[in-house]
C-alpha positions in Angstrom: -91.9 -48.3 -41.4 -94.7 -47.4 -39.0 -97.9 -45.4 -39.6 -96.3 -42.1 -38.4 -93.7 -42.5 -40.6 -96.0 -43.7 -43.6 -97.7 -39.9 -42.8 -94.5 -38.0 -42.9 -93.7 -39.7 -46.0 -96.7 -39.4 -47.8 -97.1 -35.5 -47.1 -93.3 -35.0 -48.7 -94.8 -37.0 -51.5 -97.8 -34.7 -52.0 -96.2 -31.8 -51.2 -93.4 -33.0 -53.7 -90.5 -32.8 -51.2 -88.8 -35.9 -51.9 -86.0 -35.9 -54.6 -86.8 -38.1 -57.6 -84.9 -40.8 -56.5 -87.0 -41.0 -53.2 -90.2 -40.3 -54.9 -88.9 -43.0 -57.3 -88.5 -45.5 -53.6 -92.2 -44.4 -52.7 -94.1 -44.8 -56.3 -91.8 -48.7 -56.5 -93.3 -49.5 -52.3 -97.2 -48.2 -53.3 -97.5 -50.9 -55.3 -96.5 -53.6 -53.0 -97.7 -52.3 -49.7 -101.1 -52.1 -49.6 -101.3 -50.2 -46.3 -98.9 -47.5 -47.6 -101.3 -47.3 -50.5 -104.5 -47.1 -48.4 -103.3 -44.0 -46.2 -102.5 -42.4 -49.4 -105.7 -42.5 -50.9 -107.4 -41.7 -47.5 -105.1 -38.5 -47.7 -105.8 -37.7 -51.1 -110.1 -38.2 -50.6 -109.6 -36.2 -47.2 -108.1 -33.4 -49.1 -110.3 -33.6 -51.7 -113.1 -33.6 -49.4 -112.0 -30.6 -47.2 -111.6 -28.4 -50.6 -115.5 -29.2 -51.2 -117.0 -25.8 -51.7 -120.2 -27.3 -51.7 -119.8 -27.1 -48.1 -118.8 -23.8 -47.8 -122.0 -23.0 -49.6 -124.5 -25.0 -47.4 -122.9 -23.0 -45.0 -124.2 -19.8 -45.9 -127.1 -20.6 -46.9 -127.5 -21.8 -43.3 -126.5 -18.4 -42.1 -128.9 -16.3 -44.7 -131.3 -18.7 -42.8 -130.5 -17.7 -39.2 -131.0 -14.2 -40.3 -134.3 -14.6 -42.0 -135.1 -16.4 -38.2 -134.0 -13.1 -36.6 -136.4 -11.1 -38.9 -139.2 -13.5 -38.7 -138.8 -13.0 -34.7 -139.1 -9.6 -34.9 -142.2 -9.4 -36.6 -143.9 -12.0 -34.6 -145.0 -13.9 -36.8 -145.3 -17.8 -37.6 -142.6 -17.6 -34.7 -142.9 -21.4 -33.8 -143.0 -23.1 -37.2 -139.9 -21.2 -38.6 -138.0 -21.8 -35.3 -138.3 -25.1 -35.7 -137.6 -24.8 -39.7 -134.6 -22.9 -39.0 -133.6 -25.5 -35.9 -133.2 -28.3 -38.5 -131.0 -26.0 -41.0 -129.3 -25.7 -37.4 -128.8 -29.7 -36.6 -127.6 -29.8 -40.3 -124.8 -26.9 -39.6 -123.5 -28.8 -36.1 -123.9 -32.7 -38.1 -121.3 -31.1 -40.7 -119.1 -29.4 -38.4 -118.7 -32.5 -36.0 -117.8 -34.4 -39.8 -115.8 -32.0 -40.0 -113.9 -31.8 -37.0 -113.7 -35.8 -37.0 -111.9 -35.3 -40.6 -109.5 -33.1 -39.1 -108.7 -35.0 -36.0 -108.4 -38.1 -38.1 -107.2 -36.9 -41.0 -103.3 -38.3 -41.6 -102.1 -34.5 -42.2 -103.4 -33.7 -38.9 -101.1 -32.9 -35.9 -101.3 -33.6 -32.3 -98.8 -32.2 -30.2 -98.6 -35.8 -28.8 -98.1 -37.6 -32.4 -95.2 -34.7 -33.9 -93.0 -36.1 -30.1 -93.5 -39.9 -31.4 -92.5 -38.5 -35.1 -89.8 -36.2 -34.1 -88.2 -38.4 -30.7 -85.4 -40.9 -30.8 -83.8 -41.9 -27.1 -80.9 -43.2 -28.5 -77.8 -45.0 -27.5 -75.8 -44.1 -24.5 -72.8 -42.6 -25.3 -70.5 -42.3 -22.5 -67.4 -44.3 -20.6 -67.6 -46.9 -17.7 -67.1 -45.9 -14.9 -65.7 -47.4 -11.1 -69.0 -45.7 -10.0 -71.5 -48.2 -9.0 -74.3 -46.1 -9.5 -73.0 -45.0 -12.8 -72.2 -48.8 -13.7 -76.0 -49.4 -13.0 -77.7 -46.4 -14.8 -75.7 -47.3 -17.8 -76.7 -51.4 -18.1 -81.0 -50.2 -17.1 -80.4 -47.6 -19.7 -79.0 -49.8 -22.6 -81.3 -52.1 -21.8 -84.5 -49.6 -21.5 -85.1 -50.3 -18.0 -85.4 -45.8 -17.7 -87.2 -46.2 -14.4 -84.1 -47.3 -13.0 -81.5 -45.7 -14.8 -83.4 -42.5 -14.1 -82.7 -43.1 -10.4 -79.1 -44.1 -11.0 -78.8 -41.3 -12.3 -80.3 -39.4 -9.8 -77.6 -40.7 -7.5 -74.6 -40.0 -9.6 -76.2 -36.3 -9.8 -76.2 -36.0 -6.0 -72.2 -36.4 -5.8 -71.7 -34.7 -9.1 -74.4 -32.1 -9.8 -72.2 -30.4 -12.7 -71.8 -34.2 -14.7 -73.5 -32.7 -18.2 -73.9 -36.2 -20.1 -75.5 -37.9 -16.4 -77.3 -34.3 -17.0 -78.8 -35.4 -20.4 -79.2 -38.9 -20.5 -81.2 -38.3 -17.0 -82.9 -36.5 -18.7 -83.6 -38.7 -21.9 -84.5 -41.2 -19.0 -87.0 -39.4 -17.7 -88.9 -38.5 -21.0 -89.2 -42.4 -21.2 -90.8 -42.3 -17.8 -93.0 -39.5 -18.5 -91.5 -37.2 -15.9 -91.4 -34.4 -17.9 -91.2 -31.5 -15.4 -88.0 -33.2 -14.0 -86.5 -33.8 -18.1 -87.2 -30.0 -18.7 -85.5 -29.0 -15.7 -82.5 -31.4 -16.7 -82.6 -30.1 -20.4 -82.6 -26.6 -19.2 -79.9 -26.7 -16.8 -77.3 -27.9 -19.7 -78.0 -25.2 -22.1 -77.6 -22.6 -18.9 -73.9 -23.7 -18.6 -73.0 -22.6 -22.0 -71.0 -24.3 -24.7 -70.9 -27.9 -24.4 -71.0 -30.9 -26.6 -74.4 -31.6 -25.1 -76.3 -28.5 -25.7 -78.1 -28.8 -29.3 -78.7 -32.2 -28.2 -80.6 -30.6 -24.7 -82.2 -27.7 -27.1 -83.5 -30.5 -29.4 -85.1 -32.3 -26.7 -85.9 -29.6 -24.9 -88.4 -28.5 -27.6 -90.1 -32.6 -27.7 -90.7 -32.4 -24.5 -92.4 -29.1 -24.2 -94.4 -31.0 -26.8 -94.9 -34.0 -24.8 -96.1 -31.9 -21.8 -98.7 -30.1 -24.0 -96.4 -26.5 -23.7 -96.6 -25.7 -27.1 -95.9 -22.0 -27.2 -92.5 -22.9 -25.4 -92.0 -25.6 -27.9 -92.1 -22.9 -30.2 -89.9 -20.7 -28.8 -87.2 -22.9 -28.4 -87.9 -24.7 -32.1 -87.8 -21.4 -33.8 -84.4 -21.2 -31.7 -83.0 -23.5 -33.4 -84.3 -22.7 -36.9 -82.5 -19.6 -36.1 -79.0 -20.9 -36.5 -78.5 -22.5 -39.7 -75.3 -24.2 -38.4 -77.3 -25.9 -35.7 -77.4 -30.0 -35.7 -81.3 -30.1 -35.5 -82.2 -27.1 -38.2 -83.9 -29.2 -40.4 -85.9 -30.8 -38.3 -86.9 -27.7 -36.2 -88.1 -26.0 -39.7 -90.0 -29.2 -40.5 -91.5 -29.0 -37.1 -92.6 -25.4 -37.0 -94.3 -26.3 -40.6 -96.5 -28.9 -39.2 -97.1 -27.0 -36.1 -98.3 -24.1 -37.7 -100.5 -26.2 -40.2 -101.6 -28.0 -37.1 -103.2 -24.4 -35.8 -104.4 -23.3 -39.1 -106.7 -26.7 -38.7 -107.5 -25.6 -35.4 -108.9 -22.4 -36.7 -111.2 -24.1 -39.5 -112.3 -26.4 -37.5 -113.0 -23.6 -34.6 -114.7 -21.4 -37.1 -117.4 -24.1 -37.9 -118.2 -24.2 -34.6 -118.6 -20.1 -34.2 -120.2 -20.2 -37.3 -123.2 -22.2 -35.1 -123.4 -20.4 -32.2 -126.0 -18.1 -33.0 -128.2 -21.0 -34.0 
């Protein structure tokens, strides 16, 4: 289990989402694995640390402090020496908000659109028949064996004689995401859920979603998440609700951590 995984584990642990068996699994590995055991307690002092009101109330006493600096200004006196009092209390308020932000950013619970792909993605194995097609016979050996600069251009070929081929469609597209041609995966993804009902399209909804992600679109990673959290029948529900939860604790971060730095500006 990698370090991404470790984090999704350990938040269902602290947020008491595993069933007993599984928190049973994760209580029997902490003691063994040190590593798992390290990123829990960094998780647990983070927490802990972001839930300091002492913070909160160094914080305002910086602000009472800018406004006494306003006041002082206005009468015009001892202008320089409480500037430069008040310019510290300042330095102090930008120090803690940059320790701050650097907890947030580094923080296991923390988000990146880049790290929910890497949680979320699988390529997967190729499921489809040989074929007397050469191109097809090559996209499918460079595909099962990860070569996905060349199967995407098999693919590409088999595409050009049969444009309407839905699983050349998605695994093209699958092959793509590999190469970090994203624009071209989208399109791909897209295209199969426009031709309606086919055993490809939750798959191609699914990863249309990652790779909005991957390509930094997060409002239409959203939209097509929530899309999917829509339809409880869908093959991805779960993991689209699991995804919108991070992705919306991921902005109310953003927010904190944006609010310490308004919370400076008028120093």
């Amino acid at each position: 289990m990698n370090s991404v995984k470790y984090t999704e584990w350990i938040d269902q642990y602290l947020q008491g989402e595993l069933d007993p068996e599984g928190a049973v699994k994760f209580e029997a590995d902490l003691k063994v694995n040190s590593q798992l055991a390290a990123e829990l307690k960094l998780e647990m002092d983070l927490d802990r640390a972001l839930r300091d009101t002492e913070m909160l109330d160094f914080m305002a006493v910086c602000q009472e402090a800018q406004q006494e600096v306003n006041l002082t200004r206005s009468r015009g006196a001892r202008v320089v020496q409480m500037v430069r009092k008040y310019w510290y209390a300042a330095a102090s308020v930008l120090l803690i908000a940059l320790v701050a932000g650097t907890i947030f950013l580094a923080r296991p619970g923390s988000y990146s659109n880049e790290k929910l792909f890497r949680m979320y993605y699988q390529s997967g194995d190729i499921e489809m028949k040989r074929s007397a097609n050469s191109n097809m016979v090559e996209a499918l050996m460079a595909y099962s064996q990860k070569d996905f600069t060349s199967a995407a251009k098999a693919f590409e070929q088999v595409l050009a004689g049969e444009p309407g081929n839905i699983p050349v469609q998605y695994y093209c597209g699958i092959s793509n995401i590999e190469t970090g041609n994203y624009a071209r995966a989208i399109q791909l993804f897209d295209g199969i859920i426009k031709q309606g009902d086919n055993s490809y399209v939750e798959y191609a909804q699914w990863n249309l979603g990652l790779t909005y992600l991957a390509n930094n679109q997060q409002a239409e990673a959203v939209v097509q998440f929530k899309v999917i959290a829509s339809d409880t029948d869908h093959s991805y529900y779960d993991q689209a609700q699991s995804i919108l939860e991070k992705m919306e604790a991921k902005n109310k971060n953003e927010k904190i951590f944006n609010n310490l730095f308004f919370l400076i500006l008028p120093f």
